[in-house]
C-alpha positions as a LaTeX table, in Angstrom:
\begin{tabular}{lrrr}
\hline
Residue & $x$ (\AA) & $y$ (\AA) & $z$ (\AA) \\
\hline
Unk1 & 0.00 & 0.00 & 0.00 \\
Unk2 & 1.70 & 3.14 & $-1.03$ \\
Unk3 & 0.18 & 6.03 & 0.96 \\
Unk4 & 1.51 & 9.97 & $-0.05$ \\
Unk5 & 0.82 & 12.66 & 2.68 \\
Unk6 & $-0.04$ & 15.93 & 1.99 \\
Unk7 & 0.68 & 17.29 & 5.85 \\
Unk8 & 3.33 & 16.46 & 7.65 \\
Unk9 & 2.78 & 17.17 & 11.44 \\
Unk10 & 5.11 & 19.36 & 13.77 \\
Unk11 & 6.59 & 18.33 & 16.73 \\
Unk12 & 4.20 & 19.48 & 19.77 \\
Unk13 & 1.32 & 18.99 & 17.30 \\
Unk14 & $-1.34$ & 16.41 & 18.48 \\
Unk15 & $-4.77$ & 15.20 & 17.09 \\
Unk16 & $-6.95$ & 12.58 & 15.53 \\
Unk17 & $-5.60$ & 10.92 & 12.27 \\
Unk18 & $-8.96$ & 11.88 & 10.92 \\
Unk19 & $-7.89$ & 15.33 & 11.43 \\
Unk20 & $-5.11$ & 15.52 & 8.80 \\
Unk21 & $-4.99$ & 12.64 & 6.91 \\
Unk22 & $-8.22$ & 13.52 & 4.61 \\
Unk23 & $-6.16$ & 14.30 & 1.76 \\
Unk24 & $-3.91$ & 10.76 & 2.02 \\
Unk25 & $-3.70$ & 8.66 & $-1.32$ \\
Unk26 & $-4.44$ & 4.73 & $-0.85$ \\
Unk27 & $-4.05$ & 2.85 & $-3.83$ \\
Unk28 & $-5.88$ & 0.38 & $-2.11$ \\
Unk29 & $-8.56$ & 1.75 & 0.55 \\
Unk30 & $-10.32$ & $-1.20$ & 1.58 \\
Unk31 & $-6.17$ & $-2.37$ & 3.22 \\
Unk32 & $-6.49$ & $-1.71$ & 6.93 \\
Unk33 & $-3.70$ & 1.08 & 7.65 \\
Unk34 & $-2.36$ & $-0.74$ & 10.90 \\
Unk35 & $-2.95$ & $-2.21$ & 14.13 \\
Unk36 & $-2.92$ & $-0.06$ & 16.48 \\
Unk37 & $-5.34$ & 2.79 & 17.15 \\
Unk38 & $-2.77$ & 5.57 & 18.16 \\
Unk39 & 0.85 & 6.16 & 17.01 \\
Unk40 & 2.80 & 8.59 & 19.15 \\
Unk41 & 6.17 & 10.09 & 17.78 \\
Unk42 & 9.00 & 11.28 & 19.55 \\
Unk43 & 10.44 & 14.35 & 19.09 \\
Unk44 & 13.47 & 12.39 & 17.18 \\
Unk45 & 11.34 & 10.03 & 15.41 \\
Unk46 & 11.94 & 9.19 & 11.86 \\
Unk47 & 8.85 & 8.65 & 10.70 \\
Unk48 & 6.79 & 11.91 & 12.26 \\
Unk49 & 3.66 & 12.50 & 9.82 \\
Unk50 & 2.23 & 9.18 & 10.23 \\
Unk51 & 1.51 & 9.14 & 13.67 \\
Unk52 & $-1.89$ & 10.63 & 15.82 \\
Unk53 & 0.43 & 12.10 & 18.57 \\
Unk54 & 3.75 & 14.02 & 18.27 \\
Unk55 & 6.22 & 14.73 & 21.54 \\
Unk56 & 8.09 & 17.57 & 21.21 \\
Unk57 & 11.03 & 16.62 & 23.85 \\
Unk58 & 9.81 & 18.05 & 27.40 \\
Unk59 & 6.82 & 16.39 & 29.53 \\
Unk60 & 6.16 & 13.80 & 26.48 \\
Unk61 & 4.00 & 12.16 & 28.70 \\
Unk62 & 1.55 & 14.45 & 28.00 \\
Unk63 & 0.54 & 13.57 & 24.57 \\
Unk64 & 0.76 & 9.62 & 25.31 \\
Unk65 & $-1.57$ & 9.99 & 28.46 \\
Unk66 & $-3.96$ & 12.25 & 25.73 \\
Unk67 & $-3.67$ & 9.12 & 23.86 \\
Unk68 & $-4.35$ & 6.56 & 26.30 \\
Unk69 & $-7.30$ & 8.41 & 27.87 \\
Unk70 & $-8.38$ & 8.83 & 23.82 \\
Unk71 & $-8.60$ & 4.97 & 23.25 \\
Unk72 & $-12.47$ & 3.07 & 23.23 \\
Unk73 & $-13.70$ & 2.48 & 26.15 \\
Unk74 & $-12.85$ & $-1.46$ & 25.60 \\
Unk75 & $-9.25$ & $-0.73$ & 25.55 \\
Unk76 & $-6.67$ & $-0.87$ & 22.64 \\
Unk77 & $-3.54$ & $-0.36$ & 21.00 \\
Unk78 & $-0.91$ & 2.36 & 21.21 \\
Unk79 & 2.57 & 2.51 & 19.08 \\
Unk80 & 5.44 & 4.41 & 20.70 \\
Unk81 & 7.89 & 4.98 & 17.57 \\
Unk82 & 11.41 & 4.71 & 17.85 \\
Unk83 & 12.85 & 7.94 & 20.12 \\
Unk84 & 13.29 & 8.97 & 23.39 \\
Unk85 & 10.38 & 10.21 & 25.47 \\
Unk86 & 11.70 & 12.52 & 28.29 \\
Unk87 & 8.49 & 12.50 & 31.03 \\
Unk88 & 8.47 & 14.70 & 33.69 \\
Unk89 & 5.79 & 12.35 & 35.48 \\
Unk90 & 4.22 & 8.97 & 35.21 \\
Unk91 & 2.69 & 7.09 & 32.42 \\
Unk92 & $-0.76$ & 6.59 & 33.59 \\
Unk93 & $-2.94$ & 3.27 & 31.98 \\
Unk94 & $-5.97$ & 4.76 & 32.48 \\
Unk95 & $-8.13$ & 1.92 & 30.70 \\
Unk96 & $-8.75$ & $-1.65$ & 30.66 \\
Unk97 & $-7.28$ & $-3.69$ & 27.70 \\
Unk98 & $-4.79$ & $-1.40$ & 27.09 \\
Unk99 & $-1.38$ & $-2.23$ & 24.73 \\
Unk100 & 1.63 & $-0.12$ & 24.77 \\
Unk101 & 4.36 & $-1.40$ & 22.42 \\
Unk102 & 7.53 & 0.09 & 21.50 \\
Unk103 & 10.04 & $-0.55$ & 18.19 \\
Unk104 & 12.58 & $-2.47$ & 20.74 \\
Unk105 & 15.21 & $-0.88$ & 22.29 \\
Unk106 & 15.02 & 2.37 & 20.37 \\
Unk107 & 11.78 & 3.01 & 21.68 \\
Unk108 & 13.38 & 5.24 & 25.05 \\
Unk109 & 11.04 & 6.02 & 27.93 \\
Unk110 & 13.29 & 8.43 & 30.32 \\
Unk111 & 12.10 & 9.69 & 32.99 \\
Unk112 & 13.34 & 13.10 & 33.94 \\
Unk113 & 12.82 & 12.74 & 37.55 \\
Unk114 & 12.84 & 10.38 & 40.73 \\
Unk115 & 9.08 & 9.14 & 39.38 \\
Unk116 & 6.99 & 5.51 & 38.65 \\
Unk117 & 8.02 & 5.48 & 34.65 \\
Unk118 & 4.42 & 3.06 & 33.63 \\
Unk119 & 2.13 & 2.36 & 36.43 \\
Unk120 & $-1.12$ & 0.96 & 36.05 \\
Unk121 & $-3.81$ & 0.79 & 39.27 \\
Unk122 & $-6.90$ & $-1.76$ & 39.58 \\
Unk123 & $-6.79$ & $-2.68$ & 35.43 \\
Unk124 & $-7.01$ & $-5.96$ & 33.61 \\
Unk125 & $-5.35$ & $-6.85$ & 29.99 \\
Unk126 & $-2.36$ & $-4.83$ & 29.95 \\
Unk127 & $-0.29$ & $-5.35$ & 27.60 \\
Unk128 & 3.76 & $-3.71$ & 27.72 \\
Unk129 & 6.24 & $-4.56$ & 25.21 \\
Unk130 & 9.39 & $-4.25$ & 23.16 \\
Unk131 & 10.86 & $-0.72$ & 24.95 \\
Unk132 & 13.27 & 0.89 & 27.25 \\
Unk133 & 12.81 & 2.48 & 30.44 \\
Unk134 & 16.00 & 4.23 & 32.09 \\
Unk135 & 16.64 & 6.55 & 34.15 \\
Unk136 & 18.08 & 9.85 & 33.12 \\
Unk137 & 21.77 & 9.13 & 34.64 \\
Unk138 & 23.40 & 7.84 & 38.18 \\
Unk139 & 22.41 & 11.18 & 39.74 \\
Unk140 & 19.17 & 11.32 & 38.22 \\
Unk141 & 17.11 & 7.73 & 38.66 \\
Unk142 & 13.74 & 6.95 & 38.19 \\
Unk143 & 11.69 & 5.12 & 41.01 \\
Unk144 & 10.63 & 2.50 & 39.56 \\
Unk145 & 10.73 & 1.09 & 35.67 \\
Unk146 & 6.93 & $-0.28$ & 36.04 \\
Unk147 & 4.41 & $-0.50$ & 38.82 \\
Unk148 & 1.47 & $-2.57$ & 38.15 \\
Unk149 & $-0.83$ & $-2.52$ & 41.53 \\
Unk150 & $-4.08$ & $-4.60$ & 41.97 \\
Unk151 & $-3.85$ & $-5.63$ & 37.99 \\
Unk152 & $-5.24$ & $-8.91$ & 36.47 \\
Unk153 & $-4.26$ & $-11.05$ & 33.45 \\
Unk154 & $-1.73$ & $-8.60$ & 31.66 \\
Unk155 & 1.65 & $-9.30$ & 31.10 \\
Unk156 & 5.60 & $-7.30$ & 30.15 \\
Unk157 & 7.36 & $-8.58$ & 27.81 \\
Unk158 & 11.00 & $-7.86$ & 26.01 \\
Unk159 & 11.41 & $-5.02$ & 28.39 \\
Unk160 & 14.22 & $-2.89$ & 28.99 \\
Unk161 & 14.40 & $-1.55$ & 32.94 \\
Unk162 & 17.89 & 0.19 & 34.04 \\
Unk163 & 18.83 & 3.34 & 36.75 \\
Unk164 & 16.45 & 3.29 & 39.13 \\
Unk165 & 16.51 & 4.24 & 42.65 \\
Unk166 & 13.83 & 1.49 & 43.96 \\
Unk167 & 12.60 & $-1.99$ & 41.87 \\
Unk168 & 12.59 & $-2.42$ & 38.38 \\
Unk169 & 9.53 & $-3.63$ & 37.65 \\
Unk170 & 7.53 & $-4.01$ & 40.82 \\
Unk171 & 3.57 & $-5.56$ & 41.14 \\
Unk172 & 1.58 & $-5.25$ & 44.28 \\
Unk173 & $-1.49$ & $-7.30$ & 44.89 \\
Unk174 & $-2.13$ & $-9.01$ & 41.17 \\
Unk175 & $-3.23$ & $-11.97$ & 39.76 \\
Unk176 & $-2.07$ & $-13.68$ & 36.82 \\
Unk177 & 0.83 & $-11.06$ & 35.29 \\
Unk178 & 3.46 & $-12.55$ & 33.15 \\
Unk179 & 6.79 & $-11.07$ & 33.07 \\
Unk180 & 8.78 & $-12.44$ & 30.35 \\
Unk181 & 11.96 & $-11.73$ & 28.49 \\
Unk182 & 13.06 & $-8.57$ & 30.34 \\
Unk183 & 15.92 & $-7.29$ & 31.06 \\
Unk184 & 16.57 & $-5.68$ & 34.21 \\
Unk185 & 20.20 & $-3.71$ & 35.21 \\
Unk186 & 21.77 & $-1.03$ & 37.13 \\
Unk187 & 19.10 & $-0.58$ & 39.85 \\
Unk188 & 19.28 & 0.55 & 43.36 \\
Unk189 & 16.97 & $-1.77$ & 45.00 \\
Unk190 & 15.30 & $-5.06$ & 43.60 \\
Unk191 & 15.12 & $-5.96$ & 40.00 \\
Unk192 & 11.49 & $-8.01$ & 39.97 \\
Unk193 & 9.01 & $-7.77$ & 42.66 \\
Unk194 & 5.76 & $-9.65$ & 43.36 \\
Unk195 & 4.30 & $-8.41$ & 46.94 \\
Unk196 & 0.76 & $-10.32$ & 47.92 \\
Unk197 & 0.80 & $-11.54$ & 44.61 \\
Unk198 & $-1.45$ & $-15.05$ & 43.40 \\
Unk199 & $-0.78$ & $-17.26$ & 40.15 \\
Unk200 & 2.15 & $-14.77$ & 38.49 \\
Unk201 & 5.53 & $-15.89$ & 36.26 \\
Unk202 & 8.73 & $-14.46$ & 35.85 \\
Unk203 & 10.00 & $-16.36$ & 32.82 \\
Unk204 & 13.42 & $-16.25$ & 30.47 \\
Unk205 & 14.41 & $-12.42$ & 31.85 \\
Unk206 & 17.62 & $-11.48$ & 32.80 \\
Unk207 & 18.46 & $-9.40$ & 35.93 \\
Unk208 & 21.86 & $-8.27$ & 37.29 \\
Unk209 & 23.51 & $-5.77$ & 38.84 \\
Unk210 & 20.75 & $-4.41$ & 41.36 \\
Unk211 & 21.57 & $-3.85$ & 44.96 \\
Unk212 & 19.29 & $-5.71$ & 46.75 \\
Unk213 & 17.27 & $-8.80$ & 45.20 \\
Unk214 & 17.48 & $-10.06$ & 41.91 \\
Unk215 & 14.31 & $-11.43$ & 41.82 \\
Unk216 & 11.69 & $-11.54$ & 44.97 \\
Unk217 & 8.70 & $-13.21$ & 46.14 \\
Unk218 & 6.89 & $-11.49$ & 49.62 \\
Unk219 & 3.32 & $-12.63$ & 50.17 \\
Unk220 & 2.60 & $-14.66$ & 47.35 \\
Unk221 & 0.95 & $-17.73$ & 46.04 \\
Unk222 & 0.96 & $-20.14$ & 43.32 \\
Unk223 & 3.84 & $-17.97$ & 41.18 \\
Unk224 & 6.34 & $-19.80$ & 38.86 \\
Unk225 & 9.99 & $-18.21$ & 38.50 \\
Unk226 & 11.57 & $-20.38$ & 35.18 \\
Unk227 & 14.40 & $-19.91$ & 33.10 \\
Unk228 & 15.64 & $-16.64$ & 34.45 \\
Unk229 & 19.28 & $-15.32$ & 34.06 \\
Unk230 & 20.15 & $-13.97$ & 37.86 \\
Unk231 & 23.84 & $-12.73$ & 38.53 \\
Unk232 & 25.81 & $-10.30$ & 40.22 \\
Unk233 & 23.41 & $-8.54$ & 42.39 \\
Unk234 & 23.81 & $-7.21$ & 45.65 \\
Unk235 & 22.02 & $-9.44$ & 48.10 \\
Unk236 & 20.13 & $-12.83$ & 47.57 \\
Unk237 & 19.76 & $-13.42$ & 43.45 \\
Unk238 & 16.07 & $-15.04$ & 44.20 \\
Unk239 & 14.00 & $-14.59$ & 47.47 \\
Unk240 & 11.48 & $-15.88$ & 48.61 \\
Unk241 & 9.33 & $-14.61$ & 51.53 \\
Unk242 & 5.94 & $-15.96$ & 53.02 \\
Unk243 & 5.36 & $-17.58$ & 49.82 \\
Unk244 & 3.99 & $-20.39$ & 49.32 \\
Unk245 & 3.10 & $-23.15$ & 46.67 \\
Unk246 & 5.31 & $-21.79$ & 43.60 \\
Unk247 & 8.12 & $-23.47$ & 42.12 \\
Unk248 & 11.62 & $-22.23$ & 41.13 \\
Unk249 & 12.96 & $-24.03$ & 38.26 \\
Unk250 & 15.61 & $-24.15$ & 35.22 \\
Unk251 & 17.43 & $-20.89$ & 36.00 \\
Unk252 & 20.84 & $-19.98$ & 36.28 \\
Unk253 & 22.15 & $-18.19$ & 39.49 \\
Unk254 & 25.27 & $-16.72$ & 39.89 \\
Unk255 & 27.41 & $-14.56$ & 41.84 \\
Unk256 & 24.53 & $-13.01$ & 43.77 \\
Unk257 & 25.87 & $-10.91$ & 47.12 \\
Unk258 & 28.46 & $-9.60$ & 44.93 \\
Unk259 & 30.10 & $-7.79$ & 47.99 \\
Unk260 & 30.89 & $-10.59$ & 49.38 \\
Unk261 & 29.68 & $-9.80$ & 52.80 \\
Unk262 & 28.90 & $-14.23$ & 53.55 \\
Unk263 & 25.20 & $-12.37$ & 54.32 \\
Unk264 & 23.39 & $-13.77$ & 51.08 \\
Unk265 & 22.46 & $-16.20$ & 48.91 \\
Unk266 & 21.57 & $-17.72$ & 45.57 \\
Unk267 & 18.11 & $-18.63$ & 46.20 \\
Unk268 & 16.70 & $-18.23$ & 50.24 \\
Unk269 & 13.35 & $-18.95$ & 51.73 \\
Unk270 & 12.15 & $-18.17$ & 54.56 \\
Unk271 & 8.57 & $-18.81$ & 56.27 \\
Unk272 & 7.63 & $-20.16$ & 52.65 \\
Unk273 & 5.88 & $-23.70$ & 52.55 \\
Unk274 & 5.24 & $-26.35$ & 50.00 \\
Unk275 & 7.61 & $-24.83$ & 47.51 \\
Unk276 & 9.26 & $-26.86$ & 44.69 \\
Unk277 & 13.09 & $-25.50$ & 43.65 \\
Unk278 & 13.93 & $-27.92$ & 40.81 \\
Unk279 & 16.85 & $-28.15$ & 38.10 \\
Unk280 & 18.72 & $-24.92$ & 38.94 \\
Unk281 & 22.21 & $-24.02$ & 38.62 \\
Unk282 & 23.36 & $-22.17$ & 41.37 \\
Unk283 & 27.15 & $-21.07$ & 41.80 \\
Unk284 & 29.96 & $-18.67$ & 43.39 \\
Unk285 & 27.10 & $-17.30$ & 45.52 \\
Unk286 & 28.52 & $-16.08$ & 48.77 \\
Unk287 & 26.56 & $-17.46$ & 51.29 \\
Unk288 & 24.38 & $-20.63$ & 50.64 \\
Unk289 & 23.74 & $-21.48$ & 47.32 \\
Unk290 & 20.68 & $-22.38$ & 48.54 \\
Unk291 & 19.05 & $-21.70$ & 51.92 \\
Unk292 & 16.11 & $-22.84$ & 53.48 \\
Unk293 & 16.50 & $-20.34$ & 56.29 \\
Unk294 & 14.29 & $-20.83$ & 59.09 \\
Unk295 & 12.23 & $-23.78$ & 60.78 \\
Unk296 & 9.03 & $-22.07$ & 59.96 \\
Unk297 & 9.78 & $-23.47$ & 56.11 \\
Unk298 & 7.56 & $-26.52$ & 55.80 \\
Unk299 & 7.61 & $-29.08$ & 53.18 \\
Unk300 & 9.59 & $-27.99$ & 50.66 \\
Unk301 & 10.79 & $-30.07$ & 48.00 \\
Unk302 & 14.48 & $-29.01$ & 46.82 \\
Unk303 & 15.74 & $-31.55$ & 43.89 \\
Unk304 & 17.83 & $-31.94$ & 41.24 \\
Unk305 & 19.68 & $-28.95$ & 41.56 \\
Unk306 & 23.24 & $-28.33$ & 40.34 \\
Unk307 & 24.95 & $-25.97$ & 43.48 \\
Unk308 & 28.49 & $-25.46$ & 43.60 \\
Unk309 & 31.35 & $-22.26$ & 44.34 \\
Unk310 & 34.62 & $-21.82$ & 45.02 \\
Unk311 & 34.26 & $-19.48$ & 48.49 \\
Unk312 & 30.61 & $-19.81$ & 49.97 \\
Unk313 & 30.08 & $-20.65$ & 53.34 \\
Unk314 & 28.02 & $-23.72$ & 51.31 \\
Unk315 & 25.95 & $-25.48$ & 49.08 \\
Unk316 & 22.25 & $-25.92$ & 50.75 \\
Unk317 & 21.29 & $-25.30$ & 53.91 \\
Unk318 & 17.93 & $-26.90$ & 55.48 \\
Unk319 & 17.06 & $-25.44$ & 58.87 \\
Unk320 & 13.21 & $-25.67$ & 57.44 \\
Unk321 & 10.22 & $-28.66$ & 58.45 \\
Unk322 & 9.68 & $-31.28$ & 56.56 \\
Unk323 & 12.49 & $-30.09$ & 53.80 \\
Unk324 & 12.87 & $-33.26$ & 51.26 \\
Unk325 & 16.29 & $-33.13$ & 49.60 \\
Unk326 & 17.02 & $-35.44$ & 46.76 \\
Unk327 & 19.47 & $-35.55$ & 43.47 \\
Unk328 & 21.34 & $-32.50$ & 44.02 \\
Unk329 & 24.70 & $-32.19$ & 42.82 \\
Unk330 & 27.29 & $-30.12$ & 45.56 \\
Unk331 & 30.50 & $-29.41$ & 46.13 \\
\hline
\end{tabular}
């Protein structure tokens, strides 16, 4: 479909396609023009006259909250071209059934500020995918990447997190939110964060470099942590805390407690029950490799797991009820 525009938008400018487009050439005009139902340009996007929205560099949040809160009441789609957003305050998803996908990595969301950079409240179907979030420099973190709080069914995926001053992505209270091939770096706190969460994955991302937790589990139920990439972080690489009835499986952990202060480990529960931590590779973590840390752990399965360094204090340690430990490899 070849399409020739006769206006070509400005930055700052903003606006229904309907409200420019009426002289566009189709040479075929029953071809749907895309997927999405907003495009929003950054100020240093290629590509400017095709979108609904254009950012012109300072509080670009503006015009993608305008198109957000612009979207059907059912929800739908909105395309961030490739660019850097600079937002002075938070991305708000104000709907249900709401999709915000970048062009990859060169889709930038930076936050100007110490601010949440997405954060969605009480929603269902979100969709967030294929862009960066960063901070603006060491001095000059964000908060946090992504804040999802009381959402439902909605997922992240091929996400970009780094330079923030608390967790990269971070969900309070959900059910049923996939996080899956993200990448998480450079952070102050922990990378991933479920808090009083039920039936939610963390699947094939990759998080180093944070200071506290890799990964963390506080309060949850029925989650699944699989295939993850966890090294060099500052305390435990995966913790789990009053959790209960998830499994941690197939992921590689490595180097975690990076100071090596003897204070942390590669994956530690405590007062979690009935948990299943199968088939990881654990290693060079300075404490335990893995650690079930108190008594008030109950019937947790821990097997098949490959858990070996050079200077930890050791390979598992079971101070937990009921613990049943078979087929793992030490040394």
């Amino acid at each position: 479909m070849v399409i020739t525009h006769s206006v070509i938008k400005n930055p700052g400018e903003k606006g229904y396609a309907s409200e420019w487009n009426a002289e566009h050439i189709f040479d075929d005009e029953n071809r749907a023009l895309r997927g999405s139902s907003f495009i929003v340009a950054a100020s240093d996007s290629r590509d400017k006259e095709r979108a609904d929205y254009v950012c012109d560099g300072t509080a670009d949040e503006v015009e993608i909250n305008t198109a957000i809160n612009n979207l059907p009441a059912g929800g739908g789609g909105i395309q961030l071209l490739e660019g850097t957003y600079d937002i002075n305050s938070s991305i708000i998803i104000s709907k249900n059934n709401v999709s915000i996908e970048g062009m990859g990595s060169s889709t930038i969301i930076q936050t100007v500020g110490d601010i949440f950079g997405i954060h969605a409240d009480t929603k269902t179907g979100i969709s967030i995918s294929r862009l960066k979030i960063r901070g603006s420099g060491a001095g000059n973190p964000m908060n946090v990447g992504i804040l999802f709080e009381n959402v439902t069914e909605s997922r992240i995926t091929g996400v970009w997190v780094t330079w923030t001053s608390n967790t990269g992505i971070l969900v309070y209270y959900s059910e049923g939110v996939i996080i899956s091939d993200c990448r998480v770096w450079d952070g102050r706190a922990e990378g991933m964060y479920f808090s009083g969460c039920e039936k939610c994955s963390m699947v094939n991302n990759s998080v180093h470099d944070m200071d506290w937790e890799g990964m963390g589990f506080g309060q949850c139920e029925s989650c699944i942590l699989l295939g993850n990439l966890i090294y060099q972080n500052g305390r435990n690489g995966v913790f789990f805390s009053f959790t209960n009835n998830s499994i941690v499986s197939n992921n590689q952990i490595k180097d975690n407690d990076y100071a090596n202060t003897a204070t942390y480990d590669g994956i530690r529960l405590l007062s979690s029950d009935r948990n299943i931590l199968l088939n990881n590779r654990c290693m060079d973590n300075d404490r335990y490799e893995i650690n079930i840390s108190n008594a008030a752990c109950d019937k947790n399965l821990v097997l098949g797991n490959i858990v070996y360094g050079t200077d930890h204090v050791g390979a598992i340690q079971d101070l937990g009820t009921g613990t049943e430990l078979a087929h793992n490899i030490t040394t």
